[in-house]
N, C-alpha and C positions, 0 to 999 in steps of 0.2 A: 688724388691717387685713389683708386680702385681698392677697398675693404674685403680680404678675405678673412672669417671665421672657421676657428679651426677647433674642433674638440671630438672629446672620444667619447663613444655610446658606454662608456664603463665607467662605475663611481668607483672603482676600485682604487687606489691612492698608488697602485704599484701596477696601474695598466698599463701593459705594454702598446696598448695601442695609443696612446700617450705617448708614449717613448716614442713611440714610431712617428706620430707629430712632430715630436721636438727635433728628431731628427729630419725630417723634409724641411720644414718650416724657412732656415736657411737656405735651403734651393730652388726659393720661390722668389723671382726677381722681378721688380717693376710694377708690385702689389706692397700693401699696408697689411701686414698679417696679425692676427690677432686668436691667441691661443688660449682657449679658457678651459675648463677641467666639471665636466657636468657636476661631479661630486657637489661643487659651490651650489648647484642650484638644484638641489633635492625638493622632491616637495611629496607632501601625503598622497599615499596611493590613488589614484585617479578613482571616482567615482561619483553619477549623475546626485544622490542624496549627498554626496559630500560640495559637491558644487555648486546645488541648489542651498545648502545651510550656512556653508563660510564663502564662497566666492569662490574668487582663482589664488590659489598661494603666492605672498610675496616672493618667491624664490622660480616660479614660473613667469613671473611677469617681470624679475629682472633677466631672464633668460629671452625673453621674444623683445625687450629693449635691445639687447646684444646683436639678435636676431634682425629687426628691423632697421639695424644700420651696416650692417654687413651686405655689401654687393653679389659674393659667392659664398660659398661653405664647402669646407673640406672636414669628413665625417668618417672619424674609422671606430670602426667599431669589434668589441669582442661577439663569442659569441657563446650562448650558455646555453647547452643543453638543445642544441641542433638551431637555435632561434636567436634573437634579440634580445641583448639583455637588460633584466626589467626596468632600469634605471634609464634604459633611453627610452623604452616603451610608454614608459609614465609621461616621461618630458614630453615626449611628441604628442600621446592622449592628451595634457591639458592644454600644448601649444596649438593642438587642431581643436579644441576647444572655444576657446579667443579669436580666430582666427583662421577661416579653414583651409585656405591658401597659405598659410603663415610662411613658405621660401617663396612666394609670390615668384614662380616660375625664374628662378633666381637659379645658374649655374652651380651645380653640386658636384663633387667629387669624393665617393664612396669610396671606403679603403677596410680594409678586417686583416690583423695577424691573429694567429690564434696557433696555440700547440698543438692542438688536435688535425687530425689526417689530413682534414679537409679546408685548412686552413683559414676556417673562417667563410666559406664558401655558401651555404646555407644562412647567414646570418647577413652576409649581401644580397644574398635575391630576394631575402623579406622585407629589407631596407631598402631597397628598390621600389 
């Protein structure tokens, strides 16, 4: 059966766009879904001196494990301050690190709730 991975671009413990997961997640039929929470896989702020002195973070490199056995990905993400928020930005900076292709042209489905006007709107096209 076909693996899809599902988490939100927010380490927030009380993301709605989590919520919003857990609510689809059931109306996905005839897939193996699998729902993780980035929070789990925080890792030190992305940067080349940090990558060149410790490596890649354990906590990034069980994220592209998750990554690399998932067939699609469904990704909702918040959105902070008109953009991406930094805890996915991070993720993706060290998982294109490893890896430059890392969804290896793998079926995605972007998704953003958000309370602001624009509902998240701006924080999908840079996730795009």
């Amino acid at each position: 059966m076909k693996k899809i991975l599902c988490f939100p671009g927010s380490n927030s413990t009380t993301s709605i766009n989590y919520t919003l997961l857990q609510a689809i997640q059931p109306l996905i039929k005839g897939f193996d879904t699998e729902l993780i929470h980035l929070k789990d896989y925080q890792s030190v702020l992305y940067g080349i001196d940090e990558e060149k002195t410790n490596g890649f973070p354990e906590p990034s490199l069980q994220l592209r494990d998750h990554i690399s056995k998932a067939d699609a990905f469904i990704i909702s993400t918040a959105e902070h301050n008109s953009s991406l928020p930094v805890a996915l930005k991070n993720a993706l900076d060290w998982l294109s690190r490893m890896e430059r292709n890392v969804f290896e042209d793998k079926p995605m489905l972007i998704l953003s709730t958000s309370l602001g006007r624009r509902g998240g709107k701006t924080a999908l096209s840079h996730l795009e």
